[in-house]
N, C-alpha and C positions, 0 to 999 in steps of 0.2 A: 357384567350387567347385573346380574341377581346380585350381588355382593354390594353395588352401590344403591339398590330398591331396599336391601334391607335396613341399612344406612340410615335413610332419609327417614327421619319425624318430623312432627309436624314441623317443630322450632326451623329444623337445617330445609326443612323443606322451601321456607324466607330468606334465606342462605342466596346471597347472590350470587357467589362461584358455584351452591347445585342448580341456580336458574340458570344460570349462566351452561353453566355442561346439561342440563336437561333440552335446552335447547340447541344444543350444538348438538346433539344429539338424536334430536328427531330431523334435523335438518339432512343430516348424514344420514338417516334411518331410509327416506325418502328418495332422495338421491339414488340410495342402491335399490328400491322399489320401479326407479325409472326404469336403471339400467338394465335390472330383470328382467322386466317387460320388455324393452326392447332385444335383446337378448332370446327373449323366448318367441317373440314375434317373427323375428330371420330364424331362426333354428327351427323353426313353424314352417317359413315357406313362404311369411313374407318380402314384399320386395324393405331395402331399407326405408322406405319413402316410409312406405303405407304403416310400418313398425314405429318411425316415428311420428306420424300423424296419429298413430292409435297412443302416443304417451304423450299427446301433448297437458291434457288434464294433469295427468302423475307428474309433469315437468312444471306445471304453474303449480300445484302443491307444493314440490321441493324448491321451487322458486320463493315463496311466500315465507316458505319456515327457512329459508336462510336468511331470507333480508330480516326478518326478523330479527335472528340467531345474532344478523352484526350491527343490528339497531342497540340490542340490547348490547353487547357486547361492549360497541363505539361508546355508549353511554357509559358505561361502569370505568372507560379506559377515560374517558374526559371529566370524566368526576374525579379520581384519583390524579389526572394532572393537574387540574385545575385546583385542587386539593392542596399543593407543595406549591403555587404562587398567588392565587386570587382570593380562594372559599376560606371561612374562619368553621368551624367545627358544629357550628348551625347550621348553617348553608350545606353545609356538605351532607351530613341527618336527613334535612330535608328531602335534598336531592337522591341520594341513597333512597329514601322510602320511596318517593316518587316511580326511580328504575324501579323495584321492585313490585310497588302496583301495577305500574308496564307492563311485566315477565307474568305478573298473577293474573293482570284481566286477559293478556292473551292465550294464556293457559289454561283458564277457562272458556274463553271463546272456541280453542281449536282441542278439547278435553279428548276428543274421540283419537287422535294423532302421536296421545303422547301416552292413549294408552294402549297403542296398537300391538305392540312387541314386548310389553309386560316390563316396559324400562320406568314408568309411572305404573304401583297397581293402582289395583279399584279401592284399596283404604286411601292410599296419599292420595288418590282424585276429590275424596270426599273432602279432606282439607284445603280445597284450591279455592272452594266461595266462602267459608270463614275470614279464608286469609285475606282473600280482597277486599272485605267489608272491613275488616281490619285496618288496612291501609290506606282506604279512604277515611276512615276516620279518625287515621295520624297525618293525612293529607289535607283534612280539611278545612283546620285554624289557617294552613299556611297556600290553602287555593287562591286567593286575590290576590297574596303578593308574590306566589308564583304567576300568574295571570299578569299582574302588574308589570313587574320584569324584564316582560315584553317589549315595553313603554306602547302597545297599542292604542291609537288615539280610539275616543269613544265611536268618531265620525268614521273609522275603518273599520272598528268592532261591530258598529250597528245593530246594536244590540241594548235595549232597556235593561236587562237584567247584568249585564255587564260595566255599568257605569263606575267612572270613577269618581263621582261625587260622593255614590252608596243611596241617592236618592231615586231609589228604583222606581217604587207604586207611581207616584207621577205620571213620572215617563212613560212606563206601561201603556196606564190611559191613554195617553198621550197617542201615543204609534198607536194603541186600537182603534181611537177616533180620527185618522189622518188613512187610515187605511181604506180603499175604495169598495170596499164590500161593507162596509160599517155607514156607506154614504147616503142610506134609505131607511127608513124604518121598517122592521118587520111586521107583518100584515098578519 
């Protein structure tokens, strides 16, 4: 564990295979935080019921960080197939950055988790909101046609700022004067 924290700079820290095992690794970290607890709960005296009701919290934790663990995962594994018949060497960058923002924003979402057991220190924490301002803003030339993609009609988007004309401000108006709290004047 200490030998792969020293490892990590900032660079490898964007490193999809250390997202990738940083995560698979707090998922596991947790995991065995359940099993503790329940463990320590009948070794305690409780019944197994009342041990596992007392871990259900610590079981939707290591629930959350595994699905995560093979969101990211599934993702990096369908980029690289899709890689050898469909994506040209664009597409694939893009997509790549994208995972990565993924693994970054929810690495900082969940910062307290992956620094619990000193397998992220507190320097490589500091690099986790760099990094994701960073990859929004290699994400962000390529947000509408990632968006687009989709082929979401605008009428299931419903959404003025997501148009695919790009004739936003309009519309705006438009939805704020159509909307029934806008249907009175303010007094």
């Amino acid at each position: 564990k200490q030998e792969h924290c020293a490892a990590i700079d900032q660079t490898s820290l964007c490193d999809l295979s250390t997202l990738v095992a940083t995560f698979r690794h707090r998922a596991a970290r947790l995991l065995v935080v359940v099993a503790q607890q329940i463990n320590d709960d009948v070794m305690g005296g409780k019944s197994m019921q009342q041990a596992w009701n007392d871990a259900l919290v610590a079981m939707a934790k290591a629930s959350r960080a595994y699905s995560l663990f093979l969101v990211l995962q599934d993702f990096c594994q369908g980029i690289q197939e899709e890689q050898q018949h469909h994506l040209g060497p664009k597409e694939v960058d893009v997509l790549l950055d994208l995972a990565k923002l993924f693994a970054l924003y929810w690495m900082e979402k969940d910062l307290g988790e992956f620094l619990e057991d000193g397998y992220v220190t507190s320097k490589q924490a500091k690099w986790v909101s760099p990094c994701v301002i960073q990859y929004l803003d290699k994400i962000r030339p390529n947000a509408v046609a990632l968006v687009d993609a989709r082929d979401i009609s605008d009428f299931r988007l419903k959404s003025a700022l997501g148009r695919y004309d790009g004739d936003v401000y309009p519309h705006i108006m438009k939805a704020a004067e159509q909307d029934p709290l806008n249907a009175t004047e303010v007094g």
